[in-house]
C-alpha positions in Angstrom: -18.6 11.8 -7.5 -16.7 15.3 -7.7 -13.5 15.6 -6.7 -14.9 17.9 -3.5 -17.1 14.8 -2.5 -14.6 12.2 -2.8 -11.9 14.5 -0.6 -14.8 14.4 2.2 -16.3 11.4 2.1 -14.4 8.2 4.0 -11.7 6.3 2.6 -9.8 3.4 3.8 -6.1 3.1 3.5 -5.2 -0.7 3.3 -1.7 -1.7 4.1 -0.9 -5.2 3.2 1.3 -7.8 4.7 1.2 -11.8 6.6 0.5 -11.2 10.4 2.8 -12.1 12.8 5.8 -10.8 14.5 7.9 -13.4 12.5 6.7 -11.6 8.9 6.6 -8.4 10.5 10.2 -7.0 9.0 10.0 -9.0 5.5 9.8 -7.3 2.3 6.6 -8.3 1.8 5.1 -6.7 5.0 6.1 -2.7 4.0 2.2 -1.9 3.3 2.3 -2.8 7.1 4.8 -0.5 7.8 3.2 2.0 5.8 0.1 2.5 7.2 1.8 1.9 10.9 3.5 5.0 10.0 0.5 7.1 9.1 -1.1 5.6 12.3 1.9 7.1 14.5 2.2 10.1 12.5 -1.5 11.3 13.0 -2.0 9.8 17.1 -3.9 7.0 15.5 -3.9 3.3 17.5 -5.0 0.2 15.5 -7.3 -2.3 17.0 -8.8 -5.8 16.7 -12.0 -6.1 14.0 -13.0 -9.5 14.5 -15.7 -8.9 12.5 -13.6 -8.2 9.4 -10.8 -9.8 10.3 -8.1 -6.9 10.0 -6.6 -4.7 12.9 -7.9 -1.3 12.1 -7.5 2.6 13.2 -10.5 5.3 12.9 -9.3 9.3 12.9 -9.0 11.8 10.6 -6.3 12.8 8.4 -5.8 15.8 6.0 -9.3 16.6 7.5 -10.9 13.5 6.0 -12.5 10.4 8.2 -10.0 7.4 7.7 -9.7 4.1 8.2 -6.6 2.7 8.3 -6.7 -1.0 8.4 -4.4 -4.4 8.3 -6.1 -7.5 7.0 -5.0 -10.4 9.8 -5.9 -13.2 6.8 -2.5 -14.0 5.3 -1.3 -12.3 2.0 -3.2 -14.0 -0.3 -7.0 -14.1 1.7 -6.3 -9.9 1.3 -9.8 -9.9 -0.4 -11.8 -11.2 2.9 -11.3 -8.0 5.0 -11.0 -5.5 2.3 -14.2 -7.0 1.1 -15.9 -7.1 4.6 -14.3 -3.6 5.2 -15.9 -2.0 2.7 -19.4 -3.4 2.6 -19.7 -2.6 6.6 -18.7 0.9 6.2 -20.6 1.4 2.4 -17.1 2.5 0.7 -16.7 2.5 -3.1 -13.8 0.8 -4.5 -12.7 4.6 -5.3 -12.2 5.7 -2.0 -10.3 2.0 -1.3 -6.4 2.8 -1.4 -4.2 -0.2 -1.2 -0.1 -0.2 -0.3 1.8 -3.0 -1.1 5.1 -4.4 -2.2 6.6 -4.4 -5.8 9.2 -6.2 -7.1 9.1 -4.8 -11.0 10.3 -1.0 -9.1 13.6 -0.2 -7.4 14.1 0.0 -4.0 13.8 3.7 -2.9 10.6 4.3 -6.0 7.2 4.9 -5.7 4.6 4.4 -7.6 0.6 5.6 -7.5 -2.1 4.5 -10.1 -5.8 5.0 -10.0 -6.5 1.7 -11.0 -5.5 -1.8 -12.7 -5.1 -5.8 -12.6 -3.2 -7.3 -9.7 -0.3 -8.0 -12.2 0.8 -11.4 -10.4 0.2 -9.9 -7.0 -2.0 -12.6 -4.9 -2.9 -10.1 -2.3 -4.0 -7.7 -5.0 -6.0 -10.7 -7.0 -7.7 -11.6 -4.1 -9.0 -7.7 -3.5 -9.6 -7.3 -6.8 -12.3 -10.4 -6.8 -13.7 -9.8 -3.4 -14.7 -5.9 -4.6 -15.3 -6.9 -8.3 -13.5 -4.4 -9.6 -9.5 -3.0 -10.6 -11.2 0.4 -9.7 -9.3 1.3 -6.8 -6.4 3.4 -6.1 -2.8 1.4 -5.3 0.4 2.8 -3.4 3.0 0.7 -4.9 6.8 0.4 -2.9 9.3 -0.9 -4.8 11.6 -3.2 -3.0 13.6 -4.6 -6.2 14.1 -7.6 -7.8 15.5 -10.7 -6.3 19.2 -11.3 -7.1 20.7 -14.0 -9.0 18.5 -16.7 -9.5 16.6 -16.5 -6.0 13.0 -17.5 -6.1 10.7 -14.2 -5.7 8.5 -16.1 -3.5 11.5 -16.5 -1.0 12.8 -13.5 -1.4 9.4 -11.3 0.0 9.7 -13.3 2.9 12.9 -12.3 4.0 14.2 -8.8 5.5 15.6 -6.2 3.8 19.4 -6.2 4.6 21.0 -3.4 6.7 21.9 -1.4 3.9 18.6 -1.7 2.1 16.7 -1.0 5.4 18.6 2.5 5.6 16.8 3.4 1.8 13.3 2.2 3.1 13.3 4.0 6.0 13.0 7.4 4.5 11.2 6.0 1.4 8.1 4.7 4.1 8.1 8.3 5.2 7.6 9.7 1.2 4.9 7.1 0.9 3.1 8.9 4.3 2.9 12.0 2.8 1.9 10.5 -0.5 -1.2 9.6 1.5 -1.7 12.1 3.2 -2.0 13.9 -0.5 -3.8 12.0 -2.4 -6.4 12.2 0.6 -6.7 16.1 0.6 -6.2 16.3 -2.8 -6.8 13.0 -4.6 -5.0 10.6 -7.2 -4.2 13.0 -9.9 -1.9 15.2 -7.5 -0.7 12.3 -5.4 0.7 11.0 -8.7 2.3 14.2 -10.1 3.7 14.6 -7.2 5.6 11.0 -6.3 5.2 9.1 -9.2 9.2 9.9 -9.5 12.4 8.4 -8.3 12.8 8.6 -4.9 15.2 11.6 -3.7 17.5 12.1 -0.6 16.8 15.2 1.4 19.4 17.4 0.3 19.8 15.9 -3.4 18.7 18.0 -6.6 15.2 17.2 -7.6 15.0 14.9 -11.0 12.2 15.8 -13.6 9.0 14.1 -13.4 8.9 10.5 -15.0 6.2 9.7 -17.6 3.9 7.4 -15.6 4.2 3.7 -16.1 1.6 1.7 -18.1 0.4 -1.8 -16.4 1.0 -3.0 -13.2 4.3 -5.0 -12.2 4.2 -8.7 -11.7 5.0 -10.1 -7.9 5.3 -13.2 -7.2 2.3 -15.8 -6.8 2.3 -16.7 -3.2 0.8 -19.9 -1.4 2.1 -20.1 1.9 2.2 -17.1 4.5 2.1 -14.8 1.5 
């Protein structure tokens, strides 16, 4: 597929997170936020799919038919709507982009890869075997590591503290218009453009990073997550 097909054809944007109002403000749960974002920023309402058991929001964005979507099977069942998703609507894992949490990047990064393993991420694993295939693109958010000797599996399921919350905000809004480019544009410019640290309106600009190799690990989860 050329890069003018891919930039018309559909694409689902998948945020993950654990259902619930109870989840809805853990660490774990800022794909949610993500795509609930894009949703607001574009007049786009998310749904019930019973059928593929995710809440989900048709439109366009960047002049490209979208489907945002929120898989309502727990963190680590990710795989059963993704999987569902995509056969019902014939998407290629390609056109799949998947936002999620990452402890192995600091609070306030972003990082954008084309592809890869689900590098200890359960929600990742389990879309990774339900496609059969690492060949979709992933949003990653950092939201840092745990401190002191706290388990990581604990530690996604709490909220981000006041003055954490105050970094995310702004960084949720980056990872809007990351989406937003690598829709009209694709991966390559997405990357280019955000895989960097996250700046403060205002601050002087840094220089591009040289993009990480291999994904980060997050924690195994087996509860909510």
């Amino acid at each position: 597929m050329s890069q003018r097909d891919a930039t018309q054809s559909l694409a689902l944007v998948i945020g993950l997170g654990n259902p619930g109002a109870e989840y809805a403000r853990h660490r774990h749960n800022v794909g949610f936020r993500v795509v609930d974002a894009l949703a607001r920023a574009h007049g786009l309402a998310f749904s019930r799919a019973k059928l593929t058991r995710a809440h989900t929001a048709q439109g366009r964005i960047a002049g490209r038919r979208v489907i945002l979507a929120k898989p309502q099977t727990f963190m680590n069942r990710s795989g059963q709507a993704v999987g569902r998703l995509a056969r019902w609507h014939k998407v290629p894992p390609q056109q799949i982009l998947v936002v999620y949490d990452e402890l192995d990047l600091p609070l306030g990064r972003l990082r954008l890869r084309p592809e890869g393993g689900a590098g200890g991420h359960n929600g990742m694993r389990s879309i990774i075997e339900a496609l059969g295939s690492q060949g979709f693109p992933r949003l990653r958010v950092g939201i840092d590591r745990p401190p002191g000797k706290m388990d990581p599996a604990d530690y996604v399921l709490h909220p981000f503290s006041q003055e954490e919350a105050e970094i995310v905000a702004p960084v949720i809004d980056q990872a809007v218009t990351a989406i937003e480019t690598w829709l009209a544009e694709g991966i390559v410019a997405a990357m280019d453009r955000y895989n960097r640290p996250f700046v403060q309106e205002g601050e002087a600009d840094p220089p591009p990073t040289v993009r990480e190799a291999g994904a980060g690990r997050t924690p195994g989860e087996e509860r909510p997550a």
